[in-house]
Structure formats: structure tokens, C-alpha cells
C-alpha positions as CSV (number, residue, x, y, z in Angstrom):
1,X,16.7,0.4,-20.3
2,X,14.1,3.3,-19.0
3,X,14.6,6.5,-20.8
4,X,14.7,9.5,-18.4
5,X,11.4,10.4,-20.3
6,X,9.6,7.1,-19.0
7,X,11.7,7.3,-15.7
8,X,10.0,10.9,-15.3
9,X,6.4,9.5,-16.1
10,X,6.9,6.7,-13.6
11,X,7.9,9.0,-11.1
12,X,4.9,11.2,-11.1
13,X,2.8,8.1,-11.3
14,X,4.2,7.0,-8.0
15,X,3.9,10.5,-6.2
16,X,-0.1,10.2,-7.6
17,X,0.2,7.5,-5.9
18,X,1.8,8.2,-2.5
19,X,-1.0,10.8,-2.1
20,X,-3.9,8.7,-2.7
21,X,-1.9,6.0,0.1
22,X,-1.2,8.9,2.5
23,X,-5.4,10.3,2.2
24,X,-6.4,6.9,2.4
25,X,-4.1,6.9,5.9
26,X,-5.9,9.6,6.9
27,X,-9.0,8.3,6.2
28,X,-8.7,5.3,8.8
29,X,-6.0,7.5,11.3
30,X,-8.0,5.3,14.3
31,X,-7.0,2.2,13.2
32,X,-3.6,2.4,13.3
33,X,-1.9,-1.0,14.0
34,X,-0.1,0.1,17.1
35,X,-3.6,0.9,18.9
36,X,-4.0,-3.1,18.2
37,X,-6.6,-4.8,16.1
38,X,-10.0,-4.1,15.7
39,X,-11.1,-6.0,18.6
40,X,-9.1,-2.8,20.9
41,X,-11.4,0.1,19.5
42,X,-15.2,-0.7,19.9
43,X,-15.5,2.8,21.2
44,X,-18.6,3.5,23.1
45,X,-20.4,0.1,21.6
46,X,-21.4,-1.8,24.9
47,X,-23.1,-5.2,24.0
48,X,-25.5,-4.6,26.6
49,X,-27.2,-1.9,25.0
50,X,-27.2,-2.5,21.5
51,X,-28.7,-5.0,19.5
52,X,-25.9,-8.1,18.7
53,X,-26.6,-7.2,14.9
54,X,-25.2,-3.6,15.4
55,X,-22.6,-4.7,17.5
56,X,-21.6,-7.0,14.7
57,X,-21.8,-4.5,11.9
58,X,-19.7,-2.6,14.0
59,X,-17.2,-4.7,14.6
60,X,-17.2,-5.7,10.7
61,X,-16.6,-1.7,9.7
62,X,-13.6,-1.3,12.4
63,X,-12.1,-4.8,11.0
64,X,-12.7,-3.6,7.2
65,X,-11.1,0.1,8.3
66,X,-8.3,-1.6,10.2
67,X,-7.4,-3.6,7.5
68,X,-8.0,-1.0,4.8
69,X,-4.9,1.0,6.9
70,X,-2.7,-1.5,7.1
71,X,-3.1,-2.0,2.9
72,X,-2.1,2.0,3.0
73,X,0.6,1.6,5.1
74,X,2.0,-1.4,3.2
75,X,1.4,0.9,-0.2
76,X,3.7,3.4,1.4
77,X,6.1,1.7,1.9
78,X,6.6,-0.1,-1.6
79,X,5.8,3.7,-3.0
80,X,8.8,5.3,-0.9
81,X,11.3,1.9,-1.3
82,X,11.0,2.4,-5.7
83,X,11.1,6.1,-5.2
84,X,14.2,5.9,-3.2
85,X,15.6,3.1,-6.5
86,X,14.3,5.9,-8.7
87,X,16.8,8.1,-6.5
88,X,19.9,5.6,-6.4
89,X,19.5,4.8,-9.9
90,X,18.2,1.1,-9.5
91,X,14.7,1.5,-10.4
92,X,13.4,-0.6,-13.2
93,X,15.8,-3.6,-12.9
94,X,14.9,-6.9,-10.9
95,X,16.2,-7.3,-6.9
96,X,16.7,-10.5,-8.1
97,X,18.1,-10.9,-11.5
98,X,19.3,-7.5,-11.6
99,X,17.6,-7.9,-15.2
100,X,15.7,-4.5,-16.5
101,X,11.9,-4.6,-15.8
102,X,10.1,-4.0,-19.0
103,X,8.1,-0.2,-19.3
104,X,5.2,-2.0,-19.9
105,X,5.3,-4.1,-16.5
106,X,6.1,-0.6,-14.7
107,X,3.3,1.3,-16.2
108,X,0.8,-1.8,-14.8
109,X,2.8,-1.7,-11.5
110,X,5.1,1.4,-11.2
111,X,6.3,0.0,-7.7
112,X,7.4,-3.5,-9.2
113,X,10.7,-5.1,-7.5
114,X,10.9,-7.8,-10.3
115,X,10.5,-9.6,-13.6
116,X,6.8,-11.3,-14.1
117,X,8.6,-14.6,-14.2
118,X,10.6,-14.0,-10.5
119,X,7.5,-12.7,-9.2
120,X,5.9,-15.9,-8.6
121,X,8.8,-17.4,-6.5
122,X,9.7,-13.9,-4.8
């Protein structure tokens, strides 16, 4: 069982977190995935002008931006779901086993669900 010391610790880990998630969100704000996917946001690229080589390093940076946003988003999300356990007093036992999650396993991965053994059949 976490002591409200470690709980603590954890917590501001995960807020450290959240803002480097939320900057990083910020950092790719065009690529959001209800504009679509990459392919939807070549901007002012027109193929006819430009030389196919730029028009595919283009189109790698928006895919490698797109992609980097939806990794945020999905960060986010797993942030604000143990912060809300940290809240209701479930945070640091398994959704599975209801077993506690050892410190050591939270301090690698503060936003861990589960045990290192259920994780591989989660």
C-alpha cells in the first residue's frame, strides 16, 4: 500500500507530466484528428510546383506531427484517468486484480493500470 508520502510524489509526477502532454498538444494544434489525417492538410504544397522530393518530405513531417498528437492526446488521457484513481482512492492497485501496484512499477510508469504480469494480457 502507497503511503500518502509516495501518493503525493506520484501525483506531482503526473501533473509534470500532463503539462509536457498538453505543450506537446500545442505543439502540433494543426494536426488534430478531427481535421483528418495527414493526407487532409498539405496546405499550400501543390505537386505541380514543387519538386516530388519536397512534396514527400512534406507529407512525411505532417504524418510524423499528426501522429506525434495523437501520442499527446492518448497521454492525456491515461494522465487524467490515474489522476482521477488518485482522486477516488483507487490509484496504485490493478483494474484487473484489484492487487496493489508496486511503488517501484509507479515511479517507472506513474500512469500504470496494472501488475507487470497482467500487463501482457491486458
Amino acid at each position: 500500500m502507497l503511503t500518502n508520502e509516495q501518493i503525493q510524489d506520484l501525483k506531482n509526477r503526473l501533473y509534470e507530466m500532463k503539462t509536457e502532454a498538453e505543450k506537446e498538444l500545442d505543439n502540433h494544434k494543426g494536426y488534430e484528428s478531427s481535421e483528418g489525417g495527414p493526407e487532409d492538410s498539405v496546405g499550400e504544397l501543390s505537386e505541380l510546383d514543387n519538386h516530388p522530393g519536397e512534396v514527400g518530405t512534406e507529407n512525411f513531417e505532417q504524418s510524423k506531427d499528426y501522429t506525434l498528437n495523437i501520442h499527446a492526446r492518448e497521454q492525456l488521457e491515461e494522465i487524467n484517468a490515474a489522476l482521477d484513481r488518485i482522486e477516488n482512492g483507487k490509484y496504485g492497485y490493478s483494474e484487473k486484480s484489484g492487487k496493489p501496484i508496486p511503488y517501484e512499477r509507479l515511479q517507472a510508469m506513474p500512469t500504470a493500470r496494472y501488475l507487470v504480469e497482467e500487463q501482457e494480457n491486458a
